[in-house]
VEXVEX-689468 format. One line per field, with one value per residue (C-alpha): x, y, z; residue in one letter. Coordinates in pm, whole numbers, plus 50000, padded with zeros to 5 digits. Layout:
! residues N
px X / ...
py Y / ...
pz Z / ...
type A / ...
//
This chain:
! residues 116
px 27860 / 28112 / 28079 / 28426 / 28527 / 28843 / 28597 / 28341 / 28735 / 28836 / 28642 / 28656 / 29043 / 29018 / 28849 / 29053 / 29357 / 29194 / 29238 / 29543 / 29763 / 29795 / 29738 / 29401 / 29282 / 29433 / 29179 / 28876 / 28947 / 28994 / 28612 / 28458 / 28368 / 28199 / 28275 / 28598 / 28774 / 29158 / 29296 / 29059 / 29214 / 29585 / 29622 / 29403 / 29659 / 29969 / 29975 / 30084 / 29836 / 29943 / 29919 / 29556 / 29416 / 29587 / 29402 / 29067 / 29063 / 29148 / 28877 / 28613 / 28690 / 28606 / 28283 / 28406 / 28393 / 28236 / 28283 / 28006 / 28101 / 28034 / 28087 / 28489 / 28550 / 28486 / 28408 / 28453 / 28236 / 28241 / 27916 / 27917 / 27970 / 28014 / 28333 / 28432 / 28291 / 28509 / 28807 / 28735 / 28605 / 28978 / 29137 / 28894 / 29076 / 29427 / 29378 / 29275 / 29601 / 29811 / 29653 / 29731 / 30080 / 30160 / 30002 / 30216 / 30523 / 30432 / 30398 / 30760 / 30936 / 30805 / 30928 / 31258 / 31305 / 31172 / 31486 / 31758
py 86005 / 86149 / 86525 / 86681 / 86766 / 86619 / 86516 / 86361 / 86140 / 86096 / 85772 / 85615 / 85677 / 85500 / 85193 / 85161 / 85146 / 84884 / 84666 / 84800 / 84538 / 84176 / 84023 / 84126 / 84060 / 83725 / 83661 / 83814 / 83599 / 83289 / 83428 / 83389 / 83044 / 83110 / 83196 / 83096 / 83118 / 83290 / 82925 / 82827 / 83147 / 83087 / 82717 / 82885 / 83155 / 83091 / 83362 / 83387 / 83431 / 83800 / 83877 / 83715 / 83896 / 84253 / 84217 / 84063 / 84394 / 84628 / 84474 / 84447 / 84839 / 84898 / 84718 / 84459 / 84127 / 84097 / 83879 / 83586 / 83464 / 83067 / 82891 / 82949 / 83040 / 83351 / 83326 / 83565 / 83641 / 83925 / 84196 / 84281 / 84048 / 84322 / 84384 / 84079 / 84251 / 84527 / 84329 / 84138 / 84454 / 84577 / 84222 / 84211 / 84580 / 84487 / 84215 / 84410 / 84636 / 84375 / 84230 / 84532 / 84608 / 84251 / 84295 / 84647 / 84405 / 84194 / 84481 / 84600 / 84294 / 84214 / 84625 / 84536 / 84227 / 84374 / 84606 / 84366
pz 21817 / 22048 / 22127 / 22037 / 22375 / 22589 / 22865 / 22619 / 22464 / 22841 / 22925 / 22593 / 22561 / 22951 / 22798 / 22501 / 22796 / 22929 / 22622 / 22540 / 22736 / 22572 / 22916 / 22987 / 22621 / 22694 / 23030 / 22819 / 22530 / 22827 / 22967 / 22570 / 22682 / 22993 / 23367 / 23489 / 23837 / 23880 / 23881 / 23592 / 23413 / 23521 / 23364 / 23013 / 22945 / 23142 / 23326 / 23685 / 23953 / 24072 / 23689 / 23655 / 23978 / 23913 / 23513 / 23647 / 23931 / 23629 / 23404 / 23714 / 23752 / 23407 / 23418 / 23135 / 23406 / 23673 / 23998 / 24074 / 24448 / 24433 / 24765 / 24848 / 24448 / 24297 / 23870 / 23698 / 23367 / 23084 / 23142 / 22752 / 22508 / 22234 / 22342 / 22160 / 21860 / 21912 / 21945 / 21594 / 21431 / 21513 / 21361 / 21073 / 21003 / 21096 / 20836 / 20526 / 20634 / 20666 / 20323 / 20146 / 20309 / 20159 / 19806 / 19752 / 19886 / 19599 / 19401 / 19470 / 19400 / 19030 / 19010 / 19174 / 18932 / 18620 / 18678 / 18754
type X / X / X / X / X / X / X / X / X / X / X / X / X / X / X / X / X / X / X / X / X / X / X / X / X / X / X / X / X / X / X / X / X / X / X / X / X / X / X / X / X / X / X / X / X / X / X / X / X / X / X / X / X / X / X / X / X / X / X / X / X / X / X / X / X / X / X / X / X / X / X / X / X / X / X / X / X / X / X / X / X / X / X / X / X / X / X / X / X / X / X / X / X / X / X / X / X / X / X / X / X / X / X / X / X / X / X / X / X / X / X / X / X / X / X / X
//
């Protein structure tokens, strides 16, 4: 566990930035599949190629992809799977929120009705 310190929080909160932006989880989510070069990338998610290279440089820096120089192309691949458990241990809960935000919903409109 995390010692309760700012500098012990300081490179998690840093990674967490990292997959804060919808961009970059939409180039990891393009790498699930396998390696990938920028163009490979661009025509997956739609993105432009400025917006692909400036994500792939953040997510190299972070040690999440990596680069694999292959003749003229570079491919890019994900170091750590498990961050793809991360990302749908965050859904799974996001779900069961949004499942229970939508049952008290429920919950409110037989009230509201039963009233009327």
């Amino acid at each position: 566990m995390l010692e309760n310190s700012p500098a012990a929080f300081g490179p998690v909160a840093d990674y967490f930035k990292v997959l804060s932006e919808i961009s970059r989880l939409q180039v990891l989510c393009c790498l699930k599949s396998g390696s990938k070069n920028v163009t490979e990338i661009m025509e997956a998610t739609g993105l432009g190629q400025a917006n692909v290279s400036k994500h792939l440089k953040i997510l190299a820096q972070a040690g999440i992809v990596k680069r694999q120089p292959q003749g003229v192309s570079v491919y890019y691949e994900i170091v750590d799977p498990l961050i793809f458990e991360i990302c749908k241990l965050v859904c799974d809960r996001l779900s069961i929120r949004l499942e229970q935000q939508s049952q008290q919903l429920k919950q409110l409109q037989v009230l509201r009705s039963s009233q009327i």
